[in-house]
N, C-alpha and C positions, 0 to 999 in steps of 0.2 A: 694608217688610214688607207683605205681600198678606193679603189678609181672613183667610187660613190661619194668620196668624200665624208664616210661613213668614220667613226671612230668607236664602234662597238667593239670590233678585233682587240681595240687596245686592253679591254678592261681586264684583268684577271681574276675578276669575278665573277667573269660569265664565260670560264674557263669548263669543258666538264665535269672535273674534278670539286668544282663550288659550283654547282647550281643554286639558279635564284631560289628554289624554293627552302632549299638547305638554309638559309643566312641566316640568322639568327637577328638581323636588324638589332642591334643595338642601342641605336638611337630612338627606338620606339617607346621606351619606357622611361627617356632621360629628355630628351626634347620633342616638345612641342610647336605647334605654328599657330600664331594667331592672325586673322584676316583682320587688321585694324586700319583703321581710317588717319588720312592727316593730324587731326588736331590730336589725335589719343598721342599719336606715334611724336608731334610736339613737347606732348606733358611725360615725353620720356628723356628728356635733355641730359638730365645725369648717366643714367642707364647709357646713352649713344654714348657719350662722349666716354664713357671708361671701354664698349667695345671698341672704340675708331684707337684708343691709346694700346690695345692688344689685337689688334683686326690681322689679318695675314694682308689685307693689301686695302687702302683708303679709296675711295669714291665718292668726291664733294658731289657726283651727281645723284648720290644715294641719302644725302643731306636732309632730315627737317626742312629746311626752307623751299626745298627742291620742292617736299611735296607738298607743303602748304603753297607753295605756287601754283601748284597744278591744281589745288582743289580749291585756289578762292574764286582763278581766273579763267580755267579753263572746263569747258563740259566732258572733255575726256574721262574715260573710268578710269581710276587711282584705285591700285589693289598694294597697301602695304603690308607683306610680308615679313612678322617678327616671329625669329626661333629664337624658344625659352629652355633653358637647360635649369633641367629640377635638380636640386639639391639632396641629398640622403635627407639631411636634416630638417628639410624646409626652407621655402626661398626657391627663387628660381631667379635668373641671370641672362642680362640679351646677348645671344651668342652668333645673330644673324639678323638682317634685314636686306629686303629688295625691295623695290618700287619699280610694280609694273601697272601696264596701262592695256586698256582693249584698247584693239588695232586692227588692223589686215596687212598681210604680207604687200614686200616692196612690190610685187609682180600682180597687185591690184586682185586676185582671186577674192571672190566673193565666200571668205569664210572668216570666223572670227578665231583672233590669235589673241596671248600676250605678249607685249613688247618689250625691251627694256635695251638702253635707255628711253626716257618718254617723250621727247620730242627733238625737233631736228635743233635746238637749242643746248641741248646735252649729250655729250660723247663718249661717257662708258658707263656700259650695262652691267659690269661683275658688281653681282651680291658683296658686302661686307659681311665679315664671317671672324669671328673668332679664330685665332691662329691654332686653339689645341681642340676644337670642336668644329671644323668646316667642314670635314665630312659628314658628321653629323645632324648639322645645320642645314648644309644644300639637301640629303638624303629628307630628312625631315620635310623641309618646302615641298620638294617633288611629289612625295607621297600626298600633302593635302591638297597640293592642285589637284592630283589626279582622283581622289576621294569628292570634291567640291562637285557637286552635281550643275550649279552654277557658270563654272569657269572654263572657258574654251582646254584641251588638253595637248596645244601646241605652243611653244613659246617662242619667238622669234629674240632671241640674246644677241643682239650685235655689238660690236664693237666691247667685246670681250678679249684682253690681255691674257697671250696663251703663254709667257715668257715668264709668267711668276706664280706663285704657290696656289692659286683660288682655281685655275683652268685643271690642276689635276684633282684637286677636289671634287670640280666637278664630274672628269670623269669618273671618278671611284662612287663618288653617288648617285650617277647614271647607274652605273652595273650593281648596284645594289639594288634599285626599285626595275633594274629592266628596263630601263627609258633607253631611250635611241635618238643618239648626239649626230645631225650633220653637219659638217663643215660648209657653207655655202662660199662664203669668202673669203680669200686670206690677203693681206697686205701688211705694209710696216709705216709707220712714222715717227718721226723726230722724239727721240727722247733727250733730256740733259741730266744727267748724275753730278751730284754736287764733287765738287774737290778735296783735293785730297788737303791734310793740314797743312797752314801754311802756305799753299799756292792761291796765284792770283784767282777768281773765278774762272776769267775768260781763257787760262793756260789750258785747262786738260782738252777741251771744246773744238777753239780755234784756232784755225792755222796763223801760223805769224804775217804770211800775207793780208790773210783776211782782216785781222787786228788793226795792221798798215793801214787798209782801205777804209777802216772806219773810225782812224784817227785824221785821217785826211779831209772825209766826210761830217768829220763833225769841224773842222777846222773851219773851212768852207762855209757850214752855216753858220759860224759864233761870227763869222765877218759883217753879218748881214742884219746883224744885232743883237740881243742879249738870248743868249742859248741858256735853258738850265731844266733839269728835271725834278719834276714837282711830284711827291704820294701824297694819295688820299687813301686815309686805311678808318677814319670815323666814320659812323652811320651816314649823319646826317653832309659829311664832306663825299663821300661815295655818290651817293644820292643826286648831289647837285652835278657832280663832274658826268655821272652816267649819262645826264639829258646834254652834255658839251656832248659827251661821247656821239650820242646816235647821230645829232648834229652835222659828226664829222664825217663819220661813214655814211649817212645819204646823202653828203655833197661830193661824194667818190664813184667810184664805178660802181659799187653795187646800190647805187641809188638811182642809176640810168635807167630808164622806160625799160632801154634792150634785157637789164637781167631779170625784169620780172618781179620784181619788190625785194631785192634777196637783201637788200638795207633794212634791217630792224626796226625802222622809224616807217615804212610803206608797208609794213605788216604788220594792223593792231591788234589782230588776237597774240602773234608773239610779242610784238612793246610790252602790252601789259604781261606778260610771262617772265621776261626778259626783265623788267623794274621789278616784280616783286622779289625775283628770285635774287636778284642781286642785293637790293635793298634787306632781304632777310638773311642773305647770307653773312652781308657785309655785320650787320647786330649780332651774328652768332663770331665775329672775326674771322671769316673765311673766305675775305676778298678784300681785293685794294683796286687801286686803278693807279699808274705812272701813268703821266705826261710830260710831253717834251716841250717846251714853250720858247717861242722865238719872239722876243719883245711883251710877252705876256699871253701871245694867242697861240691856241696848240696847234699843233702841226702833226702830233702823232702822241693817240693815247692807247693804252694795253691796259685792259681787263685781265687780271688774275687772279684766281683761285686758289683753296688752301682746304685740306682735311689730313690730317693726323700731318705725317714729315713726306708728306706729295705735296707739291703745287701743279697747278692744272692752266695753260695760256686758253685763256677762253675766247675775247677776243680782239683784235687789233684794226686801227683805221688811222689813216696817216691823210696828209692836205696834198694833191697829186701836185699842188705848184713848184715843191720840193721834193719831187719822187727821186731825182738825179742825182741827192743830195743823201740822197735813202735813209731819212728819218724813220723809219717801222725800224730799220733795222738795228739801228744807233739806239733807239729803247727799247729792242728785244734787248739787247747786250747789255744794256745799264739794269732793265729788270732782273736779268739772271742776277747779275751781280747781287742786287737788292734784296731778292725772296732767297740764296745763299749766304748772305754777310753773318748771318747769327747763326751757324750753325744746327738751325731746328727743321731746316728741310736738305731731302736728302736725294730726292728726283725732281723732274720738273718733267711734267708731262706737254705736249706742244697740244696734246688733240685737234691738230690734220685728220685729215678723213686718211692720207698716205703720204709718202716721200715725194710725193710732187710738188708740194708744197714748198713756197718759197721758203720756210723756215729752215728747212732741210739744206740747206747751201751753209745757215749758219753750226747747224744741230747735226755732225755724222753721226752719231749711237741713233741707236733704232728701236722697236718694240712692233712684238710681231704682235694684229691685233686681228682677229676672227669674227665673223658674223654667223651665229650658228643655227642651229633648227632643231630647239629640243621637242621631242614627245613622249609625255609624259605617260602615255599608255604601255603598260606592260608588253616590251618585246615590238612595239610600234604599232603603227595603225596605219591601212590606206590610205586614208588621209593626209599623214604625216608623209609616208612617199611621195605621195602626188604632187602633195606641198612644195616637201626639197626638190623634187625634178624641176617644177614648174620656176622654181625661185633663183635654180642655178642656171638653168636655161636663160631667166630673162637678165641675171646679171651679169651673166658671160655674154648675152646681144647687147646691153646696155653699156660694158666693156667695152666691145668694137667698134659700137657707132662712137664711142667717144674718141677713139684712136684715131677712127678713119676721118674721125671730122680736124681733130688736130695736124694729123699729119697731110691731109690732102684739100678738102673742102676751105678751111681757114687760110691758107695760104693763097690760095686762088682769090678769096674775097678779099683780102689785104692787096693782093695786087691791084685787082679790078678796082679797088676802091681807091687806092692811089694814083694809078691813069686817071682816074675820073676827078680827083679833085690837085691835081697839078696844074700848076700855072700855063697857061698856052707860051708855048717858044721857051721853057725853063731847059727841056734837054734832059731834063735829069726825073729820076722816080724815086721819091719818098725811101727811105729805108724801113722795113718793117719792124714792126715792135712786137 
């Protein structure tokens, strides 16, 4: 990658030795791309479910239900992307799918993109692909966007997994059509790898301190009366637990005026996104929710996900009366255990935005995850630069001010706010949190 953050150098098909117009594309007379809508891409349920059991990498946000979400509840444009791979004999076989959405870049420019993933409710954008046709597959897509006289000829792919088999795919199907891949962001977050046979869950993960701490933690709260954790993996038990759920999280901090709605229950165009998506994944079996229940009332529930042998933490909300007692974190560790016990999953993905994230204290393994800026025009376009400048500029300013506000401005207002609400003649200043 060159200081641009560019990944064109890498390809070796846009070596001089192979030029683009030399390829022979391959894939042109073997798969195809169909522009299909929600419901088609539904009445494909067998078809999915035999690509996600041979896929090179799963993506519950690339789900049927994902998109029927988007298209009962939301006005956003839904573009489902199916590569078909033909048969000698006849027949053809799904060997790829994406769900992207028109958008505009994070840096607000007044141009039309596609997205993916599709909303700030979903956290990985890599295509499913077929393990022995993904380059064929992504090469295939690239080319009918860029043929689509319809469809914007940039795509914003974020939160793309560059640590497993689909990210070199895609470069080799960039340098097949001549697209031009930029890197605009890089970061890591929490991942968990299932165990090896035989051991405990929580052995390979956590430190034996940490273990300590949260046999302590849970000690502590069985005191204060009946401790026990409950799954909900049926439709209609999903369903009812989901509306506990939002319950719990907008009587938390992200249901404070100060965050702005970032509680799921003070933002109804995502509730209703957020229910259906759940609610349909839950009927397709690819979510449950754990809760932690203290005398019967929860105290800390976890939304989790499920496609092919990944699980995906989607999302968590605990009762702050007990944060000291660190209930989130006592059912992050009973869930691993949970979504590991049988064998049939084999990572667990955290989907943090990064390793700041408190899961990250429980979760050291990592995954390195990209937000990228493809242009699908042959060799690039204007545009497409102007784009990436514009997009790495304001994530790298959006970077600092968040730095400068953690490390300098927050502390100052924690102070100040402390002087101001201390008791007169106390002598003492609040400790910060």
């Amino acid at each position: 990658m060159d200081s641009s953050g560019d990944f064109k150098s890498l390809h070796p098909a846009e070596a001089p030795s192979a030029p683009i117009a030399d390829d022979p594309a391959p894939s042109r007379p073997n798969v195809s791309v169909e522009f299909a809508t929600a419901p088609r891409f539904r009445s494909l349920a067998a078809e999915w479910r035999r690509l996600v059991e041979r896929c090179a990498e799963p993506n519950v946000f690339m789900e049927p239900a994902v998109a029927g979400a988007m298209y009962t509840v939301t006005e956003t444009p839904l573009h489902v992307l199916l590569a078909w791979s033909h048969r000698a004999g006849g027949g053809a076989g799904l060997v790829g799918v994406w769900l992207l959405v028109g958008a505009r870049p994070s840096s607000r420019l007044p141009i039309r993109t596609l997205e993916a993933p599709c909303n700030s409710l979903t956290f990985l954008g890599s295509p499913v692909l077929d393990r022995d046709h993904a380059v064929e597959a992504l090469s295939a897509m690239l080319e009918a966007i860029a043929r689509n006289a319809g469809l914007p000829k940039l795509i914003c792919a974020n939160q793309i997994a560059t640590d497993g088999p689909g990210f070199p795919a895609l470069l080799d199907a960039a340098g097949r059509r001549g697209a031009r891949i930029v890197a605009i962001e890089r970061r890591q977050r929490a991942l968990r790898t299932a165990p090896g046979a035989g051991d405990p869950a929580s052995a390979g993960a956590v430190s034996s301190k940490r273990r300590a701490e949260l046999r302590r933690q849970r000690k502590r709260l069985a005191e204060r009366g009946e401790l026990r954790q409950v799954s909900y993996r049926r439709p209609e038990e999903v369903s009812a637990a989901f509306q506990e759920f939002l319950d719990l999280e907008a009587a938390g901090w992200k249901g404070r005026t100060s965050r702005r709605g970032r509680a799921i229950r003070n933002a109804p165009p995502l509730r209703a996104f957020a229910q259906t998506m759940i609610t349909g994944l839950a009927r397709d079996g690819c979510a449950g929710i754990e809760a932690l229940r203290l005398d019967g009332r929860a105290i800390a529930m976890n939304i989790w996900l499920r496609s092919g042998r990944t699980a995906f933490g989607w999302k968590m909300a605990y009762d702050e009366t007990y944060a000291k007692w660190g209930p989130g974190s006592l059912l992050m560790e009973a869930t691993t255990e949970t979504v590991f016990a049988d064998g049939a999953v084999e990572s667990f993905d955290s989907c943090n935005r990064d390793s700041s994230a408190a899961l990250a204290q429980l979760w050291p393994e990592r995954r390195e995850i990209a937000d990228l800026l493809i242009d699908v025009s042959p060799g690039g376009s204007v545009r497409g630069r102007l784009t990436a400048l514009a997009e790495t500029l304001f994530r790298r300013g959006r970077g600092w001010a968040r730095r400068t506000y953690k490390a300098h401005v927050k502390p100052v207002y924690l102070r100040a706010l402390a002087r101001l609400t201390a008791k007169p003649g106390s002598g003492a200043e609040p400790a910060e949190r």
